[in-house]
GULOZA-415698 format. One record per residue (C-alpha): residue number from 1; residue in one letter; z, x, y. Coordinates in nm, 4 decimals. Example, Ala and Ser with C-alpha at 12.3 -4.5 7.8 and 13.67 -1.06 7.14 Angstrom:
residues 2
<site num="1" residu="A" c3="0.7800" c1="1.2300" c2="-0.4500"/>
<site num="2" residu="S" c3="0.7140" c1="1.3670" c2="-0.1060"/>
end
This chain:
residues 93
<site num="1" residu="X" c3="11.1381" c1="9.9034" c2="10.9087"/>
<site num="2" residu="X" c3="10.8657" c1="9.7342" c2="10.7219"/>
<site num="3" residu="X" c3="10.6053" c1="9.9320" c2="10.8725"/>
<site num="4" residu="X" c3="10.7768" c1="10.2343" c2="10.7025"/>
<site num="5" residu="X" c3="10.8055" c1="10.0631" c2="10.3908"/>
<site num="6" residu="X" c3="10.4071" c1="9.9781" c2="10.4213"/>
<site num="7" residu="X" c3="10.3333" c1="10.3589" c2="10.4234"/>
<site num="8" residu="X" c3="10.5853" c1="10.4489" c2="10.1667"/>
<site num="9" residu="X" c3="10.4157" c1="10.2024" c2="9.9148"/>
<site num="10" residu="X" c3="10.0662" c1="10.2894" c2="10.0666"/>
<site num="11" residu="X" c3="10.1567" c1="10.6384" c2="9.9970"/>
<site num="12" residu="X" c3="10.2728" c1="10.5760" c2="9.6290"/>
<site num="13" residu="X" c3="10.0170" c1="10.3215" c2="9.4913"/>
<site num="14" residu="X" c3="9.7784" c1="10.5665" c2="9.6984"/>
<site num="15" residu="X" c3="9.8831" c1="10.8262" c2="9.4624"/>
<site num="16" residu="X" c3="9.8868" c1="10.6512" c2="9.1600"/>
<site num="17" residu="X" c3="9.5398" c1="10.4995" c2="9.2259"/>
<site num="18" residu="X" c3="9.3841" c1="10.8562" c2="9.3315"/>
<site num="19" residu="X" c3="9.4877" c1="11.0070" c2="9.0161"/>
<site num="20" residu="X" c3="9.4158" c1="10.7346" c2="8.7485"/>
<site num="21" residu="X" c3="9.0835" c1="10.7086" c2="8.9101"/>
<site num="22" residu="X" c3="9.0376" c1="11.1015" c2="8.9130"/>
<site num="23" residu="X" c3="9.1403" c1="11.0401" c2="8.5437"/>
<site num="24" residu="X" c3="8.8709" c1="10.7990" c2="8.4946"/>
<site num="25" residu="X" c3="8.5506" c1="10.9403" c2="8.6820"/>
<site num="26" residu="X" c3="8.6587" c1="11.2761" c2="8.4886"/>
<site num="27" residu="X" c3="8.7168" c1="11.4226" c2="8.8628"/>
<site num="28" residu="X" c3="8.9408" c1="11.5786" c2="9.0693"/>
<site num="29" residu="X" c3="9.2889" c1="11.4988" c2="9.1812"/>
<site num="30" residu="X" c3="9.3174" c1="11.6009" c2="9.5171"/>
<site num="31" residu="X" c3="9.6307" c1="11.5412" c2="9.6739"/>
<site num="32" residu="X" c3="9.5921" c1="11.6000" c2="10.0529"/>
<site num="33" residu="X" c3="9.3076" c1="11.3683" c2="10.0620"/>
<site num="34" residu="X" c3="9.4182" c1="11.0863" c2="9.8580"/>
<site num="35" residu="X" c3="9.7491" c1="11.1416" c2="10.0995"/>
<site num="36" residu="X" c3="9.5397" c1="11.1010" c2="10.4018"/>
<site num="37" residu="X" c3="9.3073" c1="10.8213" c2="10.2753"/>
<site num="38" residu="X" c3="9.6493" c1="10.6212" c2="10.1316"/>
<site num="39" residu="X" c3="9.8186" c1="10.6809" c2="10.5129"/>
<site num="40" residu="X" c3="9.4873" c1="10.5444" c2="10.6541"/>
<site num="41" residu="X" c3="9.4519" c1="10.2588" c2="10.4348"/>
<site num="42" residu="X" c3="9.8109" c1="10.1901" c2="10.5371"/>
<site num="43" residu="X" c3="9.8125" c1="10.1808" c2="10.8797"/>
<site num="44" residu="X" c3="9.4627" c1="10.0211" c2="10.8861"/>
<site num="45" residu="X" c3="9.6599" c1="9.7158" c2="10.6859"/>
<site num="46" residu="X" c3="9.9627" c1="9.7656" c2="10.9493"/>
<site num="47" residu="X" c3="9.7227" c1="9.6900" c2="11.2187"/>
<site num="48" residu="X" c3="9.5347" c1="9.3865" c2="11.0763"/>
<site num="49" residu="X" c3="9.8999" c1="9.2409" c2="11.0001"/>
<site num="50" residu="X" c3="9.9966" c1="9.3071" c2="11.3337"/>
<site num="51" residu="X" c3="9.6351" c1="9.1537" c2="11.4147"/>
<site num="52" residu="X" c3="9.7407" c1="8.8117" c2="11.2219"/>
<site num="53" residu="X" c3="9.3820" c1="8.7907" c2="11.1062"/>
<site num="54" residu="X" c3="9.5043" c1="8.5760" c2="10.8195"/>
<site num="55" residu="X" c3="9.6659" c1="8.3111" c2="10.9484"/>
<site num="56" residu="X" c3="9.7268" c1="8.0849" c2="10.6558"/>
<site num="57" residu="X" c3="10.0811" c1="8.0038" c2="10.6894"/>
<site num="58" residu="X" c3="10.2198" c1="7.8236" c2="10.3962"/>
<site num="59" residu="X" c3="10.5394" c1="7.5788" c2="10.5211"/>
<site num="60" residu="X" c3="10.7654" c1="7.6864" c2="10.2389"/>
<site num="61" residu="X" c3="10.7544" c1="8.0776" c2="10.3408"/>
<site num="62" residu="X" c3="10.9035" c1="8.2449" c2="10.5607"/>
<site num="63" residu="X" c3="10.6517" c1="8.4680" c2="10.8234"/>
<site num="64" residu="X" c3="10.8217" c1="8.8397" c2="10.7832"/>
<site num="65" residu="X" c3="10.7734" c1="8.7392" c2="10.3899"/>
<site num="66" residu="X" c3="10.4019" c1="8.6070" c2="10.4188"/>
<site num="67" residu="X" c3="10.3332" c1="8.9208" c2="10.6414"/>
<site num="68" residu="X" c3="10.4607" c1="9.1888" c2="10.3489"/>
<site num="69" residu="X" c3="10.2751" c1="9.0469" c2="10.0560"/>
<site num="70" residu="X" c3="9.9334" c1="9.0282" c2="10.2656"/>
<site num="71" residu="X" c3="9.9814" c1="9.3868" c2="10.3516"/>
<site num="72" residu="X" c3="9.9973" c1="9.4648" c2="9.9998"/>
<site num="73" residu="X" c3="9.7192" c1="9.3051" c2="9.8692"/>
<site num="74" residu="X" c3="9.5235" c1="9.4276" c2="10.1613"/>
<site num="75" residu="X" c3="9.6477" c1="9.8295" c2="10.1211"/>
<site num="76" residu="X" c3="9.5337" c1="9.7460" c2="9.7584"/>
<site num="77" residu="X" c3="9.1751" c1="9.6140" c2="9.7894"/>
<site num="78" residu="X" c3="9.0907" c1="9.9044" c2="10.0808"/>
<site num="79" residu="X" c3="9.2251" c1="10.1804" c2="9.9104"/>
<site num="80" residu="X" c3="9.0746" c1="10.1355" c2="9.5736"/>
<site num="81" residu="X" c3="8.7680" c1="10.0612" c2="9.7187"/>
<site num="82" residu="X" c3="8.8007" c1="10.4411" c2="9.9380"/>
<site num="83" residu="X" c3="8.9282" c1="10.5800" c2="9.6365"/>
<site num="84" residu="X" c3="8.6077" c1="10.4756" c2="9.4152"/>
<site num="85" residu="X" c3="8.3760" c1="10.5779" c2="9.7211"/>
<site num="86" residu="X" c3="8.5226" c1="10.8870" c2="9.6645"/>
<site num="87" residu="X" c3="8.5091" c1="10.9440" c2="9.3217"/>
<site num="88" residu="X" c3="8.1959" c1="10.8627" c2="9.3310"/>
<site num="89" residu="X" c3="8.0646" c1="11.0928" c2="9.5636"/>
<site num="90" residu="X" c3="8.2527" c1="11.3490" c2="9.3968"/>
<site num="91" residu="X" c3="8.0894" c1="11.2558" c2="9.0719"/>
<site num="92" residu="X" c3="7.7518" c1="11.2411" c2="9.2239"/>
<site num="93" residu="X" c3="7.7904" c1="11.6471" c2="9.3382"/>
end
């Protein structure tokens, strides 16, 4: 179940990050690709959680919790920076 919930919030802040950043570099919104990149970005987090390449553990929280808000902050960070990589070659053609 959280692995589904991973790609539906990979999917969404995906979305929201490809078109504010579209916005921003005064390009394109593409949907399929920032749909594919978000998915990627997703599952690439999935798999490093599933990796345990963090493995900070604080005592007071529980692991299922720990494991949730590092995939977050790890979707974040890779897809803005794939989103800006885009943009930016966009706004370099």
């Amino acid at each position: 179940m959280r692995y589904i919930v991973t790609l539906f919030w990979s999917f969404v802040l995906g979305q929201v990050v490809g078109y504010i950043g579209g916005a921003l570099t005064s390009g394109g919104y593409d949907f399929t690709l920032t749909t594919i990149i978000s998915l990627v970005a997703g599952v690439v987090v999935i798999l490093l959680g599933a990796l345990e390449l963090l493995e900070k553990k604080p005592h007071h929280i529980h692991k299922s919790q720990m494991r949730v808000g590092r995939s977050l902050i790890l979707f974040m960070y890779f897809d803005n920076i794939i989103s800006l990589s885009i943009n930016f070659l966009e706004w370099k053609s």
